[in-house]
C-alpha positions in Angstrom: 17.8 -30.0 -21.1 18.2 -26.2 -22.0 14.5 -25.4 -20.3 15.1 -27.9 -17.4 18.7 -26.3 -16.6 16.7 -22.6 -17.1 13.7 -23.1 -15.1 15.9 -24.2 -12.5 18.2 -21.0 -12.2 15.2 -19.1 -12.1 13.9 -21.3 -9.0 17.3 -20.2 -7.6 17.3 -16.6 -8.2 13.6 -16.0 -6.9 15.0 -18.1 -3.6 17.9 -15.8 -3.2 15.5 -12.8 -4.3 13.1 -14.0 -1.6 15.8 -14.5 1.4 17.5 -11.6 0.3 14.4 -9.5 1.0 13.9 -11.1 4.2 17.2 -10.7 5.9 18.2 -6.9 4.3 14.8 -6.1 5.6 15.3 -7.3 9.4 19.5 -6.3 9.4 19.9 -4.0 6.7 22.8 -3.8 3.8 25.8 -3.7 6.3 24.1 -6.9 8.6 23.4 -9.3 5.9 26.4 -11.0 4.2 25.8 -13.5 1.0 26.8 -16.0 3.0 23.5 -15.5 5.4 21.6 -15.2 2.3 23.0 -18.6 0.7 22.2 -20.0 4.2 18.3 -18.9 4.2 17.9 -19.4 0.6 19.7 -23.1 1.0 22.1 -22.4 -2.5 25.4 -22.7 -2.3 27.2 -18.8 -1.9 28.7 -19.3 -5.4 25.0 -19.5 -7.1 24.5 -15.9 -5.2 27.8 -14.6 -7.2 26.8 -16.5 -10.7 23.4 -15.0 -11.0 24.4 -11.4 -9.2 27.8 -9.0 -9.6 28.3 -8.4 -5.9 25.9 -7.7 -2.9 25.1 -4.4 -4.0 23.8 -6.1 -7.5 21.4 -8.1 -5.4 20.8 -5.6 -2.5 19.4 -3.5 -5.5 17.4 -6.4 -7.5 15.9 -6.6 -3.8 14.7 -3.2 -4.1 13.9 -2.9 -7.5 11.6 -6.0 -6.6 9.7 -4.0 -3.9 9.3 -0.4 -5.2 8.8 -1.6 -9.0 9.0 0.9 -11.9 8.7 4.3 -11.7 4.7 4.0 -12.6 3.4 0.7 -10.8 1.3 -1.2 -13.5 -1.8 -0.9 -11.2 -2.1 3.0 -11.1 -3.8 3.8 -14.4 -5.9 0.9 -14.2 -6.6 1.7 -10.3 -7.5 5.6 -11.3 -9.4 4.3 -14.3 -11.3 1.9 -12.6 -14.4 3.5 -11.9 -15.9 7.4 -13.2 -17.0 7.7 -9.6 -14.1 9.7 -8.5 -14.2 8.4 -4.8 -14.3 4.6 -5.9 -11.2 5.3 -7.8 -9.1 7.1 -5.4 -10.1 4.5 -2.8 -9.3 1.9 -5.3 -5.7 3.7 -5.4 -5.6 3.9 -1.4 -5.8 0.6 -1.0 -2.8 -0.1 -3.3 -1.0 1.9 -1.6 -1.6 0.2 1.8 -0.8 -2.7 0.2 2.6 -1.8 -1.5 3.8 0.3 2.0 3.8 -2.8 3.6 6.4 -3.8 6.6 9.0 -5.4 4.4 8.8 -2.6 2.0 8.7 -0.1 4.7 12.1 -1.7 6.6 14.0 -1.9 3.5 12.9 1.7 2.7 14.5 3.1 6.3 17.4 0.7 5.9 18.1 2.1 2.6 17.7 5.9 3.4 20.2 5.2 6.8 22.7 3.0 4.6 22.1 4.2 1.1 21.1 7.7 1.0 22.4 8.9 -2.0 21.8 5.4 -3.8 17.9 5.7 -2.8 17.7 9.6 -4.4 19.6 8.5 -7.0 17.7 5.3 -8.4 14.2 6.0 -6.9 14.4 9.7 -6.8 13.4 10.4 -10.4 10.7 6.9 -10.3 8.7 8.7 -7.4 8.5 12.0 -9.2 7.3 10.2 -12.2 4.7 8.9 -10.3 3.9 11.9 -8.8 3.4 13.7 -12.5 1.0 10.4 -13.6 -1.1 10.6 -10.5 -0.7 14.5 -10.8 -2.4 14.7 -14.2 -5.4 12.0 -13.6 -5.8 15.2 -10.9 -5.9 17.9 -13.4 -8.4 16.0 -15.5 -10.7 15.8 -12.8 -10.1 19.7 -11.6 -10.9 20.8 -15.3 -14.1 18.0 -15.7 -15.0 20.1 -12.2 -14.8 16.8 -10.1 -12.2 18.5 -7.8 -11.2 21.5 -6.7 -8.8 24.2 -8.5 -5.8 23.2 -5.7 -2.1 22.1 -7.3 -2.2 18.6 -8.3 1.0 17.3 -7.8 0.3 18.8 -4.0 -3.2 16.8 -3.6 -1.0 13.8 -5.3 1.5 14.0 -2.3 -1.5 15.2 0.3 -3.4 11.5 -0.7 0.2 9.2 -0.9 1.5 11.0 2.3 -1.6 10.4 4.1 -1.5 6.3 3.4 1.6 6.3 3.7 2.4 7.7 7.3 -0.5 5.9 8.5 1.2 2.7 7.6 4.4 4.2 8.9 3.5 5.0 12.2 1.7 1.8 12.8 5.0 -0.2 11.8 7.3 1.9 13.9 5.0 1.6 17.3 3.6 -1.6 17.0 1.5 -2.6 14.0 -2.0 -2.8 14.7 -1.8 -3.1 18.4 -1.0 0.8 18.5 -4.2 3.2 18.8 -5.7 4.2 15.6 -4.1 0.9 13.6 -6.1 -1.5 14.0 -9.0 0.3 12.5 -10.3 -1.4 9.6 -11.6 0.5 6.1 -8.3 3.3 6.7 -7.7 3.6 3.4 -11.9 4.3 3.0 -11.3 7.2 5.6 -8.7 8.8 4.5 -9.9 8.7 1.0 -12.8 10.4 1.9 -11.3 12.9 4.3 -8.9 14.0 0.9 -12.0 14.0 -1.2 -14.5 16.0 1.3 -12.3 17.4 4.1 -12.6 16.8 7.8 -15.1 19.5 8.5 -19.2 19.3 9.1 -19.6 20.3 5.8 -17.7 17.3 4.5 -20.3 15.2 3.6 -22.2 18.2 1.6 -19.2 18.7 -0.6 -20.4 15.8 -3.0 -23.7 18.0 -3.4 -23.8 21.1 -5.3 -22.3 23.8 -3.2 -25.3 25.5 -3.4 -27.2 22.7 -1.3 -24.7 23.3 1.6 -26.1 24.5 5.1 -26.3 28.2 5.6 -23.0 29.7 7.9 -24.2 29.5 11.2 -24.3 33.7 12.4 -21.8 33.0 15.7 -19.0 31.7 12.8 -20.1 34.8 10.0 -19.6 36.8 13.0 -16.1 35.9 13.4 -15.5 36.0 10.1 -16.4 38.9 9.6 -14.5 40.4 12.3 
């Protein structure tokens, strides 16, 4: 009877998780009320107050749900996936397309407009921690001479920032109908402009730099003006 009666108030939390997620994601914190909650979720209001404190108790299961721990489970396994450098960070890009999906990315902006000081003060300290995990794997591979001598927690920020205002400006002006979103393999491209740069000489940075072409003598000359 014990299981029956607990396996069913878990069926009724993740139902209240779920519509919770839905509606503060499409009103926000100050448009959804428990009672709209208990309506999408089909409980009854009290089961909302039985399982959480108040609405902020919930509004912040909500997010905990959708930003996670400080150090998602998938980014060491997603860095240590492959030693080919640029299968791993891809293999990092594309979790991060994932996570920064729309629901994430509403309740994020809701949040920060609602709940600013909340949001620094719970998530805050999580994102920096993830910066200083990601920001490490990137000092092993500067001193195993994979990458560049540049700061890592700045390439850490450079690869995250680049993923994720991708997916926010595609949310904010019209998901993939707006130009540039509905391009398919982003997450490829911007891994490999991080990894190689956006120049010519891109492509010969996975060579020895040795093997790269020789500076044309119109762009020595301005150089070396």
């Amino acid at each position: 009877m014990r299981t029956s009666r607990s396996a069913k108030a878990l069926s009724s939390r993740e139902k209240v998780i779920r519509a919770a997620t839905v509606l503060f994601a499409a009103k926000g914190f100050q448009g959804t009320s428990t009672r709209d909650v208990a309506r999408k979720a089909r409980v009854n209001e009290i089961t909302i107050f039985r399982q959480f404190k108040n609405k902020q108790d919930l509004y912040l299961q909500v997010l905990d749900s959708k930003m996670g721990a400080s150090v998602p489970e998938w980014l060491v396994p997603a860095l240590r996936s492959s030693n080919d450098p640029e299968k791993a960070f891809l293999s990092l890009a594309e979790r991060l397309e994932e996570l920064f999906d729309p629901i994430f990315l509403r309740l994020l902006f809701y949040a920060a407009l609602e709940k600013p000081e909340l949001l620094r003060k719970r998530y805050r300290p999580r994102l920096l921690y993830f910066y200083e995990v990601l920001g490490e794997h990137i000092r092993e591979r500067i001193d195993s001479k994979i990458l560049r001598d540049v700061e890592p927690l700045l390439m850490a920020r450079a690869l995250v920032g680049m993923i994720a205002y991708h997916r926010i400006v595609c949310e904010l002006l019209g998901g993939h109908d707006c130009l540039g979103c509905n391009i398919e393999g982003s997450a490829k491209i911007y891994t490999d402009i991080w990894l190689f740069g956006a120049s010519a000489w891109g492509a010969p940075a996975r060579q020895h730099r040795s093997q790269r072409p020789p500076v044309p003598p119109e762009v020595a000359g301005v150089t070396a003006s």
